[in-house]
N, C-alpha and C positions, 0 to 999 in steps of 0.2 A: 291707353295704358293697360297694364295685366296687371290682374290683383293682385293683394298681398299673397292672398292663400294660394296660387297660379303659381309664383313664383318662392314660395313656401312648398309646395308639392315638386316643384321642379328640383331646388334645392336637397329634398331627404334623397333623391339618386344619387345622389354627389356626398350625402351619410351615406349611404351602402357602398358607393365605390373605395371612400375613403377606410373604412374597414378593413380591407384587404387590401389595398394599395398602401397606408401606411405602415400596417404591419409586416408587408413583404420591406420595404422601406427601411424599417428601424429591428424589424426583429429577426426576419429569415437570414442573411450572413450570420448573424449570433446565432441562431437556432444550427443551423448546418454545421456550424465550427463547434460549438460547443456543447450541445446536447445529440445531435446524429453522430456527430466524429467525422464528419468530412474536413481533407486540407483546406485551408483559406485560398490557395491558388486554383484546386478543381473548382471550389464555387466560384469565383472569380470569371472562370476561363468556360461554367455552365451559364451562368448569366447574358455571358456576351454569347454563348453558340445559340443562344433558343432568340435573337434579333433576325438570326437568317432566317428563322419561320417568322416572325413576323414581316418580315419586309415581302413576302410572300401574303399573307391571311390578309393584314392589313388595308393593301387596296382592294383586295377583295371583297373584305366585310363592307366598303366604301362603297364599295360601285354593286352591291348585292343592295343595300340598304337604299338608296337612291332609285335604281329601281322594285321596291321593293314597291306592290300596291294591296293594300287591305284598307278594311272602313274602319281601322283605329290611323291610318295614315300610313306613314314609308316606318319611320326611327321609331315610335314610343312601342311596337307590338313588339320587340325585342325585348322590353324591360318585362312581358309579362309572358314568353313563352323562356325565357335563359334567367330569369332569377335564381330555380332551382336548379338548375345546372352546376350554376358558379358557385352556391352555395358549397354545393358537393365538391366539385374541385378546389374550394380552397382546404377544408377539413383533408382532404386525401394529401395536400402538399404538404401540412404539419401531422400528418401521421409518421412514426418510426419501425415498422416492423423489422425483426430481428432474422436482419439479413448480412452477407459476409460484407467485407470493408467495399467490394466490386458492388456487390449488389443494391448495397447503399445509395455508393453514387447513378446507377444506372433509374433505379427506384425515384431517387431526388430529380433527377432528369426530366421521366416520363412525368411525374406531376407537377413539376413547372411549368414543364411545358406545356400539359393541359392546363394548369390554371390560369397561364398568360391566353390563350385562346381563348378561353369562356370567358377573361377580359376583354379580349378584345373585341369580342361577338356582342359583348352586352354595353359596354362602353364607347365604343363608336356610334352606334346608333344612340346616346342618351347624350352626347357629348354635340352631335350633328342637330339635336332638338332642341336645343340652345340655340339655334341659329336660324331657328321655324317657326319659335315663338312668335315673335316679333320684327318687324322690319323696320323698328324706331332705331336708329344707332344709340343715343340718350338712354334708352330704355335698355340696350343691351349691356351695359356696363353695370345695370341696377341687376337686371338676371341673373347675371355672373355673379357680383356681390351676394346676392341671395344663397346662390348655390354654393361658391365657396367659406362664405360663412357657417352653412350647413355641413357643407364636404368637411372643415377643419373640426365641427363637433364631432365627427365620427372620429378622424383624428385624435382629439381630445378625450375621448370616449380609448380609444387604444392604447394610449400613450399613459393615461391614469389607470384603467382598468386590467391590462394584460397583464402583468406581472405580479397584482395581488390576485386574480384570478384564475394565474398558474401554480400560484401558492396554495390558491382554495380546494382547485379542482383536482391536484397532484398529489399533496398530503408529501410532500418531497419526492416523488416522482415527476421530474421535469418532462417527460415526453408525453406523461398522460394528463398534464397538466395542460402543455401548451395543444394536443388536439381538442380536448374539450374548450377549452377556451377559444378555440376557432371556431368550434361546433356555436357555441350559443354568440358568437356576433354573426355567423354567418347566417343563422335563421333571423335574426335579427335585422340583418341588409337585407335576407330576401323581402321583409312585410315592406322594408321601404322601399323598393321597386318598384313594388306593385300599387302603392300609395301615390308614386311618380306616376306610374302610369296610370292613376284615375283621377289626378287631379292637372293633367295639361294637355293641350290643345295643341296641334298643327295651324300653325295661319298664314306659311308665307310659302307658296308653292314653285314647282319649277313650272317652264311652260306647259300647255297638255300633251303639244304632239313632240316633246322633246323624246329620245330614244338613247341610250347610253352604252355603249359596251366599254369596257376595261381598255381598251387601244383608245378609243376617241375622248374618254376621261382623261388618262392620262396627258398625252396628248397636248387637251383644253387644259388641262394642270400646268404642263410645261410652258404655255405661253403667262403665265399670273407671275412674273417678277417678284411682288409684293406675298405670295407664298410661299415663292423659294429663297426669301429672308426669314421667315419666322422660321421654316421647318431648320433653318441650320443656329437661329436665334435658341430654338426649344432645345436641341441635341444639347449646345454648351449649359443653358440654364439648369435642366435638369441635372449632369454631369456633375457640377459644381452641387448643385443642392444633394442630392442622393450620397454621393461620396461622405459631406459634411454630418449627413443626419445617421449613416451605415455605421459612423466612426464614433456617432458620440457614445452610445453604448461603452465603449471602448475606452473615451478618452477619459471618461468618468471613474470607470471600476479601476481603469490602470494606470491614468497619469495623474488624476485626482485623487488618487488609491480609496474612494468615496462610495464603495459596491452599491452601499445602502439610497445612494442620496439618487441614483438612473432615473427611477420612477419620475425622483422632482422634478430632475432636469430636462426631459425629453418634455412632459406635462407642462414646464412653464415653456421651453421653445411652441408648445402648439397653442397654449395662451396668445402667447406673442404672434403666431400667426393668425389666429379668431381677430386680433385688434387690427392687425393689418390691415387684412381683409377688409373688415367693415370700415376703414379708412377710406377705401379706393371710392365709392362713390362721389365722398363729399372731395376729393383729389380730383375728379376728373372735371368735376366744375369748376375748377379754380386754374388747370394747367392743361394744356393738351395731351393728350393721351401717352404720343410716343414721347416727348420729351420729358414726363414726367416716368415715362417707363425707364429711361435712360439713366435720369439722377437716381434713381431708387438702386440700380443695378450697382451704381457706383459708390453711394453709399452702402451698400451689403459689400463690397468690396474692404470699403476702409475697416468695417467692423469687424469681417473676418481676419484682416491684419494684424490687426492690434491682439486679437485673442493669442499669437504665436507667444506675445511678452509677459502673460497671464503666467503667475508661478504655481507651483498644486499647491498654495497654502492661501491662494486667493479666491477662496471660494465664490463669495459672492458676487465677486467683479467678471469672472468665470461663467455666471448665471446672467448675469445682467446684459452683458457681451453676446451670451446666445438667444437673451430674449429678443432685444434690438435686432439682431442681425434674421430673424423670424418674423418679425414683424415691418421693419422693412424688404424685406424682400415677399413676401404674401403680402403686401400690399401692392405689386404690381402686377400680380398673378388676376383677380377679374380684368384687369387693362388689357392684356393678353389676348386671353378668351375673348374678350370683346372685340377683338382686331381679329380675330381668326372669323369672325363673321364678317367687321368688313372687308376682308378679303374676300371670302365670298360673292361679295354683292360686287364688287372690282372684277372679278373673273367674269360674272353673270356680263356686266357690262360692256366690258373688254370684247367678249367672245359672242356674246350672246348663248350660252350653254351658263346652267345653272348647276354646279355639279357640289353640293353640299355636303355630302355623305363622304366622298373624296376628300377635299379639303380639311374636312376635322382626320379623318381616317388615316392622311400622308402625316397630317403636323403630331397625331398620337403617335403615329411609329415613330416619329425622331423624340416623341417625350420618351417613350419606353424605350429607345436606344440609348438616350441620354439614364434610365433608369438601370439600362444593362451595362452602360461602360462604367457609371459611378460605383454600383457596385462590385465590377469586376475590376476597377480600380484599387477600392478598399480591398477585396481581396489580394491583388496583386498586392500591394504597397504594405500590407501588414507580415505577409510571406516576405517579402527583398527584405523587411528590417527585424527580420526574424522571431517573430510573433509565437508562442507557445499558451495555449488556449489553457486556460486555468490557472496558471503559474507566472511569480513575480517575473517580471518581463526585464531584461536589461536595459543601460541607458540609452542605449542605440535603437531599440526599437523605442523605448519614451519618446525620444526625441524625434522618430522619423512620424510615430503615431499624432506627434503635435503639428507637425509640417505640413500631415496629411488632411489633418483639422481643420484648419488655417489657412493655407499658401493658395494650394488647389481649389477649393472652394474662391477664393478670395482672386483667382486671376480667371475660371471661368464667368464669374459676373461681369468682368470688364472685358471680357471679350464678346459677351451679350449685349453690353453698353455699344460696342465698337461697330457690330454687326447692325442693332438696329439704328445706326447712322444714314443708312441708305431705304431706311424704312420711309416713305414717301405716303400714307395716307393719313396724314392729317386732318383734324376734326370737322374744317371745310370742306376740304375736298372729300372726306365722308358723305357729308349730308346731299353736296351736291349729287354725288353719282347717287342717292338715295334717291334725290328728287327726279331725276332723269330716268331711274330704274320704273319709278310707278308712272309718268308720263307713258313713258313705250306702252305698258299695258293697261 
């Protein structure tokens, strides 16, 4: 078993990633619309063009990491040579310089798109080390819980913190507001990086004389069935969630008409995900993994429904609605993670090729495609119902801003439910191919 502090160390990566992944998450559409001056449709339609580079970078960082060989291991020396990198490139994508309305957009572009890279340089390999720690299945649902109980503090940490410390650091200057406030979480993710990286261990290795190139990965990728369910299972889950979490900003200040109350409400949704989260362990002992991922998806489903009948004078039932529906749904989030490894050990099996780096590397490209259509969704869907950035919004776009809340969110889960129907490893047939994995060698 790995210690508490093992998997406490693994955990603060998933604080530093969560830093910048939530904040691009809930704040970047708001920041572009309303503090840069960019349309809601170019953000939109920027979010989904910077996928084609990933779908590019992505297997590459996989199949770079995998064979990657140093005496800190393949994945964890990434967390200690690109901390400050990413550091850097997220501060650069909340900067505003005073550029023409062209230059803006070209500006917001080029540091997107470098800060999605120096994610995905530093995040595939910390995401693939989840799945090196340990080769207990049991165990790896507890790592996961650890990390994403961790990862949602950072979360919780952005979700409380960003906006009175765009107040603090701005003085009413929202632009200089919100890059300082990147500046000090992002020195912040770098120290836990680096705390990742000296508190965990490599322990489950690929063969010695295996040898990897980007064709024969792939390849060994395309025959894992059981991979090419989660990578289209992650595209819709994210889709639905990112949409849901782009808009609440939104659905607060405009259909809530409640400016003041964002801070709460985003802050009790990542509540609601902390409890989740630390749910999922004592879940996974009581139901099998995918059918309890199943119910959870369908449940996020009914809860986002019901929010459509929510009036803006219901506040509380408003709040309670997005707790639940945060908290079920991250609570199926380590169940995930933890099948993205036994996937892993099914391909090892299957094929005899151990290709670890790959498999987290393909399933983050379809989360971060799922992160680039949700938000390019939000954009689109606030543009088609005619969205005017600062200004009392008409009934039609209230109406279309609640649908988008709601509906969308609410029928990507059930088609997550739908897809992993065909999800075939079950917590037997886990352990078995576990037991047969360490036989062979």
């Amino acid at each position: 078993m790995l210690s508490k502090k093992e998997k406490i160390a693994y955990g603060l990566g998933d604080t530093a990633s969560n830093i910048i992944f939530q904040t691009v998450m809930l704040f970047l559409t708001f920041f572009y619309t309303d503090i840069f001056g960019i349309s809601p449709a170019i953000v939109g339609s920027m979010f989904l063009l910077v996928r084609i580079i990933d779908a590019v970078t992505d297997p590459l960082m996989g199949a770079l990491a995998d064979n990657t060989k140093s005496r800190h291991g393949k994945y964890r020396p990434y967390l200690l040579w690109l901390a400050l990198p990413f550091a850097f490139c997220s501060v650069l994508a909340f900067t505003t310089p005073d550029f023409s309305e062209n230059g803006k957009v070209w500006y917001a572009f080029a540091t997107y798109t470098l800060l999605m890279l120096a994610y995905t340089a530093i995040n595939i390999p910390y995401s693939a080390l989840g799945g090196v720690l340990t080769a207990d299945p049991n165990e790896r649902v507890s790592v996961q819980t650890y990390r994403f109980i961790f990862g949602m503090l950072g979360g919780l940490l952005v979700t409380a913190c960003t906006l009175p410390l765009v107040e603090y650091f701005g003085q009413g200057d929202q632009a200089r507001g919100y890059q300082w406030t990147i500046a000090a979480m992002s020195l912040l993710g770098m120290i836990l990086f680096l705390l990742c990286f000296a508190g965990t261990r490599e322990r489950v290795h690929a063969p010695a004389n295996q040898k990897i190139t980007l064709r024969s990965g792939m390849s060994t990728l395309w025959q894992n069935d059981q991979w090419r369910i989660l990578c289209v299972a992650a595209l819709f889950l994210l889709t639905g969630m990112v949409l849901r979490n782009t808009l609440a900003i939104y659905y607060v200040k405009y259909f809530l008409g409640r400016d003041d109350l964002v801070t709460s409400f985003v802050t009790l949704g990542m509540i609601g995900n902390i409890a989740g989260v630390a749910m999922a362990q004592w879940l996974s002992t009581k139901v099998d993994k995918v059918k309890a991922y199943i119910g959870l998806q369908l449940i996020s489903a009914v809860i986002c429904v019901l929010g459509f009948f929510i009036s803006p004078e219901q506040i509380k039932m408003a709040f309670a609605l997005h707790f639940f529906w945060s908290f079920f749904l991250q609570m199926a989030t380590p169940l995930l993670w933890a099948k993205m490894a036994d996937t892993v050990d099914y391909g090892h099996y299957k094929t005899g090729i151990r290709v670890t780096g790959l498999v987290y590397s393909s399933i983050v490209f379809f989360i971060k495609l799922g992160l680039a259509v949700g938000g390019a969704l939000a954009g689109w869907l606030l543009a088609v119902y005619g969205y005017q950035a600062n200004q009392a919004q008409s009934a039609e776009t209230l109406n279309g801003l609640l649908l988008s809340f709601t509906f969308w969110p609410a029928i990507c889960s059930v088609l997550v439910a739908i897809v992993m129907t065909r999800y075939t490893l079950y917590n037997a047939r886990v352990q078995q191919i576990a037991t047969d994995l360490a036989a062979r060698h």
